[in-house]
C-alpha positions, 0 to 999 in steps of 0.5 A: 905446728902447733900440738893438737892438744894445744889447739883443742884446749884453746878452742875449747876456751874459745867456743865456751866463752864466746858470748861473754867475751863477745860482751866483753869486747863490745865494752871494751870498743865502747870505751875506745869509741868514747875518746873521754879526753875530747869529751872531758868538761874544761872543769874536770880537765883544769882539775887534771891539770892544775899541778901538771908542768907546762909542757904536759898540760900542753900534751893533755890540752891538745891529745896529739900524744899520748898522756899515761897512768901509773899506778903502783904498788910501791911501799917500802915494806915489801922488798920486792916493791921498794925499789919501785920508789924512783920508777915513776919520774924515770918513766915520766922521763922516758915518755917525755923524751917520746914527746909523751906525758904521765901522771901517778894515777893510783897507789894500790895496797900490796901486802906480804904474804911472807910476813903475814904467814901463820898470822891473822892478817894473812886471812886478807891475803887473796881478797887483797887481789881484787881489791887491787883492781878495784883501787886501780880502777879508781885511778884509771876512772878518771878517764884522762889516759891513753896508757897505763903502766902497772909497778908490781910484783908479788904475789896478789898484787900482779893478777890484781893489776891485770884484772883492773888493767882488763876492766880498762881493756881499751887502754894500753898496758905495759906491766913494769917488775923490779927483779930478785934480791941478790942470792943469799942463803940457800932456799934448801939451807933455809927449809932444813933449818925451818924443819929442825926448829919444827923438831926443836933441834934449832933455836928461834935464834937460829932460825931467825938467823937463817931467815935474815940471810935468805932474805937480805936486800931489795927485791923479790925473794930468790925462790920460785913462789908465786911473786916470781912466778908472776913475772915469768908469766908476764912473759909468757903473755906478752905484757912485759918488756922481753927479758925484763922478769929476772933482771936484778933491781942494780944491775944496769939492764934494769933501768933500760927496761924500764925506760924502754917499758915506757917507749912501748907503752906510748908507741902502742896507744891510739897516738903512737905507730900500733894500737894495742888495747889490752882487752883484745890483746889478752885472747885464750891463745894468750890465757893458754900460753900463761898455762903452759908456762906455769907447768913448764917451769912448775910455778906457783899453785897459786896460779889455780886461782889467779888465771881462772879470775883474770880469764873472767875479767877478760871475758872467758872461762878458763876451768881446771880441766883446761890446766890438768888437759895441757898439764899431760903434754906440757913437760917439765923444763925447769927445776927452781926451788921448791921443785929442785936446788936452784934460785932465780938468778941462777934460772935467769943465768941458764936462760930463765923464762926465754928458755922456757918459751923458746923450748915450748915454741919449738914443740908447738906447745904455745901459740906464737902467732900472738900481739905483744906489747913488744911486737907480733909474735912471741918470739921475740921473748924467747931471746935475752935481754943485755947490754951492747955497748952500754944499750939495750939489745937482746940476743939468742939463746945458747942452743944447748943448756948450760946448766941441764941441772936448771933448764932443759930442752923439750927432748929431754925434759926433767918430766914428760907431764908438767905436774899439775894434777887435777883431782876429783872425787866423793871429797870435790875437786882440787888441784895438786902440785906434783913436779916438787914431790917425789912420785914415791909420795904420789899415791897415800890412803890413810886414816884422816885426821881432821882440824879447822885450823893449823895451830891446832895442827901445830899443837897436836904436832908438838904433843906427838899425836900424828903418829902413823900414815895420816891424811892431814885434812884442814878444813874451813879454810875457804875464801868463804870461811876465812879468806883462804889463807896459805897454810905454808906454816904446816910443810915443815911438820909435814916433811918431818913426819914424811921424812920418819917414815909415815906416809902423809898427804894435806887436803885442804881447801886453803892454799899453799905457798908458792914455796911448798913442795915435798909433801903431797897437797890436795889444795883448793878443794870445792866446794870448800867446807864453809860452803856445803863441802863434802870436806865438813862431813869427815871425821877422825879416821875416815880412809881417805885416798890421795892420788895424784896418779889417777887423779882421785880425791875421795873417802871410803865409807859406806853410803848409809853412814855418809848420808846420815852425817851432819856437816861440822860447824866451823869453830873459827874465832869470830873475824875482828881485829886486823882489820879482818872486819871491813872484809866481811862483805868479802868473805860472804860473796866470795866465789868458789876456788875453780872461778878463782875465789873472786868477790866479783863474778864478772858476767853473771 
């Protein structure tokens, strides 16, 4: 039985958005019915061929088997997309061996929110995501394919492939990961260090150290942030391969999943035994069961914004409300850090995201009765994958947890509400973050202090000036202002002050990363200050309430005064250098953070 709250939210979804996803399919059938290969001119076809083998430019030729694109997001500056370099040519041969074809269509840009953090470049960092799905819509315009693969991981780059990959919802899509480096130091080790360096009780050189051995091999980074949360999503969806999420880049599982990502894909085009276009794949029960993940194993904040925008490129609205409604039932059953002591590959040794849904199956908290790239029903992604005699199986399940200090069961959850609170009030709206924070902290009314941006927040820091119970604002850090970039930078001198004893609280309408945790953060506030937000209007030691219990954000000051006030300007330096410049367009059509802080407004 599916749980009422559930069923309510996804209908909710449904009614709210069914004109624009009635537009949406109805472009989404159009394109099916245009069968652009058997349209193509001989011109444009001899193009797409002239470098292809002479087997598949037979396969592109005739259209009796499926021809499909890859695109990727492959560098070798990310370590979580350098092992996608050899993907392509084992994909092209595994579809081969399914009488299949495929060509690389597109690279897309994927850039690295961990080396770009507290720097310039970050200001990129979300308008990086559409961009993506603008650069896959580049290769998939070519109109030649039955299919695609997408190669992706981290943080902006996975949403941006599934908001390209939905503007070509006609087509079939298998999304392909590559899986977490190898455990290293640990995730709490690493954030002690960082906190001492903060103080100036460790060296530069031992912070550095530190952060070369939690970051040390191929593959993503071992805590769960956003780029890991991506993957256990994918899951949740239904979009990748079942179990593939956290197998490690060589570990042998690895390169089965991946040829058997590219069987799917073909199996599940026009030519093969189902056809499954990603458009009507990607439904609200669909947007419902990635919610309800995300709480249930206290994912990334991130996902604040990304859902709502892949919502809209599929046709629906999917607001806050919908993440704080199911948020009260959805309990927490996982503790990965930033929410407790544990890595990645000690979550996928405990069950990882194959626990997590067949927990949430079992009380009705997902929809099980959807299409998945794999099959019909969610189920089969409640199962592990592994090798029985050196081939890919999947396999139940233990019924008990073996590890209750990383996943639990539904009936005995680490939290009944999965702790994504939405708060709202006299400041706007914003979402926070509760399953990493102790409730201890859930609740600061404090005087504000107020900066535009962290390096001032660094500087006051260094000279001793947040003294005493303080509501940190940072302001004009919105897609508008200056790209919303993560403000990651000022957790360790917040947790310094939060461990001394004062009560402290960020709101911001910038965002965190996926890593943050510890201290309360009101984040994404709109609107944001750059677009008329109430946040420009507040000063020095304004008392400002954050509380996560009762769902506030708000300032206490009288009604005369508040009126009266006139909005700060933003004295951010002028966006040049970086490339910061060619993003202008972006920073004035960007959209507010509860529609997913798009430069693209897909209905309007």
């Amino acid at each position: 039985m599916l749980h009422p709250v559930v069923e309510a939210v996804t209908a909710r979804i449904a009614a709210r958005s069914a004109e624009r996803r009635a537009r949406y399919l109805a472009r989404v059938d159009e394109a099916a019915a245009r069968e652009p290969r058997r349209q193509i001119g001989c011109s444009n076809l001899a193009h797409a061929l002239a470098a292809q083998p002479h087997d598949e430019q037979l396969i592109m030729r005739h259209g009796g088997s499926p021809h499909i694109a890859i695109v990727s997001s492959y560098n070798d500056l990310l370590s979580a997309h350098q092992p996608l370099h050899d993907y392509p040519e084992q994909l092209k041969a595994a579809l081969a061996r399914h009488g299949a074809s495929a060509q690389f269509a597109a690279g897309v840009p994927a850039m690295c929110d961990g080396i770009t953090q507290g720097m310039a470049g970050m200001q990129l960092s979300l308008f990086s995501r559409d961009l993506i799905a603008q650069a896959a819509a580049i290769g998939l315009t070519h109109a030649i394919f039955d299919g695609a693969l997408y190669l992706g991981v981290c943080d902006k780059i996975v949403p941006g492939l599934l908001i390209g990959a939905l503007r070509f919802g006609h087509l079939p899509a298998v999304f392909v990961p590559a899986g977490p480096m190898p455990s290293g130091l640990s995730n709490s080790e690493k954030a002690a260090v960082r906190q001492r360096y903060a103080r100036g009780a460790a060296s530069r050189e031992e912070l550095l150290e530190a952060e070369l051995g939690a970051y040390h091999a191929p593959g993503t980074c071992t805590f769960y942030g956003t780029a890991n949360t991506n993957q256990l999503l994918m899951e949740a969806m239904g979009l990748h391969v079942p179990g593939s999420a956290f197998a490690p880049p060589e570990s042998a599982l690895r390169p089965l999943l991946t040829a058997e990502a590219a069987r799917l894909v073909a199996r599940n085009s026009r030519q093969g035994e189902r056809w499954l276009p990603l458009g009507r794949q990607v439904d609200a029960r669909v947007l419902v069961n990635a919610v309800a993940a995300l709480l249930a194993s206290g994912g990334s904040t991130n996902h604040g914004l990304h859902l709502p925008a892949i919502a809209r490129a599929a046709g629906y609205e999917l607001l806050w409300e919908d993440f704080a409604a199911l948020s009260r039932v959805v309990p927490l059953l996982a503790r990965v850090y930033p929410n407790g002591k544990a890595d990645v590959n000690q979550f996928q040794a405990a069950g990882g995201p194959a626990w997590i849904i067949r927990e949430l199956l079992g009380g009705g908290l997902m929809h099980g009765d959807v299409p998945t790239v794999a099959g019909e029903g969610l189920a089969d992604y409640a199962r592990e994958a592994w090798l029985e005699n050196d081939r890919l199986a999947w396999r139940e399940l233990p019924a008990q947890s073996p590890a209750p200090d990383i996943v639990r069961p539904l009936a005995e959850p680490f939290a009944p509400e999965g702790g994504l609170v939405l708060l709202e009030g006299n400041l706007g709206r914003a979402q926070l973050k509760t399953s990493a924070v102790d409730p201890a902290h859930w609740q600061v009314r404090a005087p504000a202090r107020v900066f535009e941006c962290q390096e001032a927040v660094q500087v006051a820091y260094q000279a001793g000036e947040l003294n005493g119970d303080l509501v940190l604002v940072v302001r004009f850090q919105g897609p508008r202002a200056n790209g919303m970039p993560e403000l990651h930078k000022l957790m360790p001198l917040l947790a310094n002050l939060q461990a001394a004893g004062q009560q402290v609280a960020l709101v911001t309408d910038g965002r965190l990363s996926g890593a943050s945790g510890q201290v309360p953060a009101a984040l994404h506030v709109t609107p944001e200050a750059a677009a008329g937000g109430a946040l420009a209007l507040l000063r020095d030691g304004d008392l400002v309430e954050v509380d996560a219990v009762r769902g506030v954000l708000a300032v206490a000051v009288d009604a005369v005064e508040w009126a009266a006030r006139t909005s700060a300007e933003p004295s951010l330096a002028q966006a040049v250098g970086y490339g910061l410049e060619l993003f202008n367009l972006q920073r004035r059509l960007a959209g507010p953070a509860d529609r997913g802080g798009s430069i693209v407004d897909w209905e309007e």
